[in-house]
DSSP file (Angstrom, degrees, kcal/mol; ACC not computed):
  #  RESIDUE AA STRUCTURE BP1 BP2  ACC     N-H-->O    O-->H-N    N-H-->O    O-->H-N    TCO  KAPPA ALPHA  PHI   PSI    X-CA   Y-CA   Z-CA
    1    1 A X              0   0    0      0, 0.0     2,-0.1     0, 0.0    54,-0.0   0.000 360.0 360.0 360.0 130.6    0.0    0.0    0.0
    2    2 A X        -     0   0    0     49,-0.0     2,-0.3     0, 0.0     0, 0.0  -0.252 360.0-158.5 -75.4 158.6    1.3    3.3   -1.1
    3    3 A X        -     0   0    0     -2,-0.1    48,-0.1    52,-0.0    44,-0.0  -0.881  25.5-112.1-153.1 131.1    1.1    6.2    1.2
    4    4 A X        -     0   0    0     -2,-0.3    46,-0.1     1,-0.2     0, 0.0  -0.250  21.0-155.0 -38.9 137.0    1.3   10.3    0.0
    5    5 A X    >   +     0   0    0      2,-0.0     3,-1.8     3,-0.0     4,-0.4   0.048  44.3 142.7 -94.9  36.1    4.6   11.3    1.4
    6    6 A X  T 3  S-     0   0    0      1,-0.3     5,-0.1     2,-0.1    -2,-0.0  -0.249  78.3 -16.1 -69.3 116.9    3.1   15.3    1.4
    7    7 A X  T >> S+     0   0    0     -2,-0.2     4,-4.2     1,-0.1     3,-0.8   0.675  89.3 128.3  78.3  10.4    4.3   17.3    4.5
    8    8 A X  T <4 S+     0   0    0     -3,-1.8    38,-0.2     1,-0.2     5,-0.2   0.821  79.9  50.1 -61.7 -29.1    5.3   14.3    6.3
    9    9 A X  T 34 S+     0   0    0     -4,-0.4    -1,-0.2    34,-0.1    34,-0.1   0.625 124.4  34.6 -82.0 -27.6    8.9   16.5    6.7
   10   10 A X  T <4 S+     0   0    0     -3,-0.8     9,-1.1    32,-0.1    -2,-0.2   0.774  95.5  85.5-108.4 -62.2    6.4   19.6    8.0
   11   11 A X  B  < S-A   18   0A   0     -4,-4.2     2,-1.5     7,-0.2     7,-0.2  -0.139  81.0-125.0 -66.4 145.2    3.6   18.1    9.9
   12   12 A X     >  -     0   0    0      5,-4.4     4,-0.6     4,-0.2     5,-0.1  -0.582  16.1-140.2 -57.7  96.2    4.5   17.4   13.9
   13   13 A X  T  4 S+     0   0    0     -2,-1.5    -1,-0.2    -5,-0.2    -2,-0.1   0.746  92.2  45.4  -9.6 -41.7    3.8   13.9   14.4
   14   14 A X  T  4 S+     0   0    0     -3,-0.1    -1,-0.2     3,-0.1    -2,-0.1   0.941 130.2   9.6 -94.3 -48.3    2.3   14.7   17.8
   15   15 A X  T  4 S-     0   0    0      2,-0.1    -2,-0.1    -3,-0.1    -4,-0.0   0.867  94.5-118.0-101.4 -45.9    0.1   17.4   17.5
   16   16 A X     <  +     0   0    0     -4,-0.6    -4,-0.2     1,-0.4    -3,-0.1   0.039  52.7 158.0 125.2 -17.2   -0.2   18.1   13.6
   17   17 A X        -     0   0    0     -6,-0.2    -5,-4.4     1,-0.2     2,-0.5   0.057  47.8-121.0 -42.6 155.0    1.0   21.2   13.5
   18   18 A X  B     +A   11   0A   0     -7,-0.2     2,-0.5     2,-0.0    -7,-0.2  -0.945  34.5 173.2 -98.2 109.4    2.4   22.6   10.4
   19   19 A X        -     0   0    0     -9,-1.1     2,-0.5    -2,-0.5    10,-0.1  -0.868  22.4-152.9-121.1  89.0    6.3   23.6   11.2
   20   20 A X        +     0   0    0     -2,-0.5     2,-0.2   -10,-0.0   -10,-0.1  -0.646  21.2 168.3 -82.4 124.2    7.7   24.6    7.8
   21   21 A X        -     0   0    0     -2,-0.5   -12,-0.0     1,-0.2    -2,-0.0  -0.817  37.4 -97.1-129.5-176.2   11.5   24.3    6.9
   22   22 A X        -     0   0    0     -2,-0.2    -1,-0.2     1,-0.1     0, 0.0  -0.142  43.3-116.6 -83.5 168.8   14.5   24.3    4.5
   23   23 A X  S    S+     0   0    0      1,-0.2    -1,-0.1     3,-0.0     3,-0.0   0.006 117.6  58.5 -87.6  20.6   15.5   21.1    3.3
   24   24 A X  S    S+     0   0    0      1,-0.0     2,-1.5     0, 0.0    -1,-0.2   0.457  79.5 100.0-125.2 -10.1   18.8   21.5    5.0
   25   25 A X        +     0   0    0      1,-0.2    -4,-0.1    14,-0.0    -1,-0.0  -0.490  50.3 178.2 -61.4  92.8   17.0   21.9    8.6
   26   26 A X        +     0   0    0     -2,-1.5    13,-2.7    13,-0.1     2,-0.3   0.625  49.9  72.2 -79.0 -11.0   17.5   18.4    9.7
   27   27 A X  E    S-B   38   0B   0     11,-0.2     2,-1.3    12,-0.1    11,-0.2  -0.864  73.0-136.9-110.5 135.7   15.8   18.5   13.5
   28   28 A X  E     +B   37   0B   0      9,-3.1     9,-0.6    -2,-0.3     2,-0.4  -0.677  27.2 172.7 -75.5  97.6   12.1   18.7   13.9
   29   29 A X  E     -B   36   0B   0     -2,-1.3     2,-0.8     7,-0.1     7,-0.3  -0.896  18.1-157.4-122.1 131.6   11.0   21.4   16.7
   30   30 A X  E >>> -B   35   0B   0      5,-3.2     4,-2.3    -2,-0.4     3,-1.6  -0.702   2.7-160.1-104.7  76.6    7.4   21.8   16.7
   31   31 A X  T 345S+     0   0    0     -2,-0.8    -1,-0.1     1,-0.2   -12,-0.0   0.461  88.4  58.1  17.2 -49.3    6.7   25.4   18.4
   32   32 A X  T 345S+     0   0    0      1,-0.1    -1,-0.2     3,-0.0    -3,-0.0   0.735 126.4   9.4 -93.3 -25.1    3.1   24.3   19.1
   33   33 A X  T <45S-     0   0    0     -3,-1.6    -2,-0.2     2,-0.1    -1,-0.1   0.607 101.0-115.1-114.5 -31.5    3.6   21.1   21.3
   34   34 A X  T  <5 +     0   0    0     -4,-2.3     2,-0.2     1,-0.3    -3,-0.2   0.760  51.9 168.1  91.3  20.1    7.5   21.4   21.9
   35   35 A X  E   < -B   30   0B   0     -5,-0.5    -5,-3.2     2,-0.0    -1,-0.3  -0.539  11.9-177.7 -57.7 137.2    8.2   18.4   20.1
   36   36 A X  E     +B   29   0B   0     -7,-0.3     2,-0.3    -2,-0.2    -7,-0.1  -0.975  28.3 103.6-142.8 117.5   12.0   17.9   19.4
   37   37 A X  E    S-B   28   0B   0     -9,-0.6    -9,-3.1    -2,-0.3     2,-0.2  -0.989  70.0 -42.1-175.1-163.6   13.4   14.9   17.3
   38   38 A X  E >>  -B   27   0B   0     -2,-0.3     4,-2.7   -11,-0.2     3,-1.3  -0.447  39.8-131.6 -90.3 154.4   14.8   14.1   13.9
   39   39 A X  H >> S+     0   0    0    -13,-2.7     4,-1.5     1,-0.3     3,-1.4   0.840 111.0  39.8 -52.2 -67.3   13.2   15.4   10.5
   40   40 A X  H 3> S+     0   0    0      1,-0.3     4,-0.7     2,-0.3    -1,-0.3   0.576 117.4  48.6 -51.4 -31.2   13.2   11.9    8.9
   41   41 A X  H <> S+     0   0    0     -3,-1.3     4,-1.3     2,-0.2     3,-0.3   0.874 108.1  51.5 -90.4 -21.0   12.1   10.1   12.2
   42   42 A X  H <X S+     0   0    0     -4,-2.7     4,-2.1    -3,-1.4    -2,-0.3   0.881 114.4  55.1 -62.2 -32.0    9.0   12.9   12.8
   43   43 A X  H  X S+     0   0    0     -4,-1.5     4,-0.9    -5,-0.3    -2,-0.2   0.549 105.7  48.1 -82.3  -3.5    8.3   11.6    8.9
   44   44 A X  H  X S+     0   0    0     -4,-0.7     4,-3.1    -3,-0.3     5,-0.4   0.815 105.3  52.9 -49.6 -63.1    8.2    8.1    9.5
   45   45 A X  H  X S+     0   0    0     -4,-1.3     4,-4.0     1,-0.2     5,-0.2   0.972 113.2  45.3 -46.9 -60.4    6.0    8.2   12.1
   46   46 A X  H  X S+     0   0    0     -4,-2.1     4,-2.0   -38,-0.2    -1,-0.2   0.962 113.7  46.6 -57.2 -42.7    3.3   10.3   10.0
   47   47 A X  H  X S+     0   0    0     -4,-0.9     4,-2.0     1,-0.2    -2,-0.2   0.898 117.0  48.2 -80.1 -18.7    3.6    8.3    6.9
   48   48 A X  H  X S+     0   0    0     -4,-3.1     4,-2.6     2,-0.2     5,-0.3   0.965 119.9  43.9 -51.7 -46.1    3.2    4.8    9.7
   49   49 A X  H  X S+     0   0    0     -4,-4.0     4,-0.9    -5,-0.4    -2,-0.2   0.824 108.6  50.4 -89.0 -12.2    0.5    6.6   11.1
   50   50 A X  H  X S+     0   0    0     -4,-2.0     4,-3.5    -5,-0.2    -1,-0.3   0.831 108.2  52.9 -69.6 -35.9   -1.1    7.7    8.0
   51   51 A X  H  X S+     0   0    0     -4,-2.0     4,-1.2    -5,-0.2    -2,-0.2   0.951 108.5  54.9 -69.0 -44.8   -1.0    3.8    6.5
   52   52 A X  H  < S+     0   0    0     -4,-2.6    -1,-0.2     1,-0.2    -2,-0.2   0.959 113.0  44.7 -57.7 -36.6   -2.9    2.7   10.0
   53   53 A X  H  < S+     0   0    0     -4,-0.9    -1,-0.2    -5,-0.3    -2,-0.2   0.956 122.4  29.7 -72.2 -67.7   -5.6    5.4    9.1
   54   54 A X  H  <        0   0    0     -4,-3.5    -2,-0.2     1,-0.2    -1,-0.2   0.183 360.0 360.0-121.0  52.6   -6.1    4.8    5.7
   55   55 A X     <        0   0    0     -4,-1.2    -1,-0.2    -3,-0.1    -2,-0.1   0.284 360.0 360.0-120.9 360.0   -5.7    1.6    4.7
């Protein structure tokens, strides 16, 4: 099952929030919840949680 990778890099995993950056910003910090972790592991997590959701 395929899953959109859109914003995966942007949205917070935790809250949803939209936290827009360069592609050379490599840490996620979400402003709204105070989430801190890495870009590529907050975009796993969304595209994981996105396959549980719609599939």
């Amino acid at each position: 099952m395929a899953v959109a990778p859109h914003y995966t890099s942007q949205d917070c995993s935790v809250c949803g929030a939209r936290v827009k950056k360069s592609l050379s910003t490599r840490t996620h910090k979400c402003d709204s919840c105070g989430t801190v972790m890495h870009r590529d592991h907050n975009a796993a997590i969304l595209i994981f949680v996105n396959f549980l959701l719609f599939t």
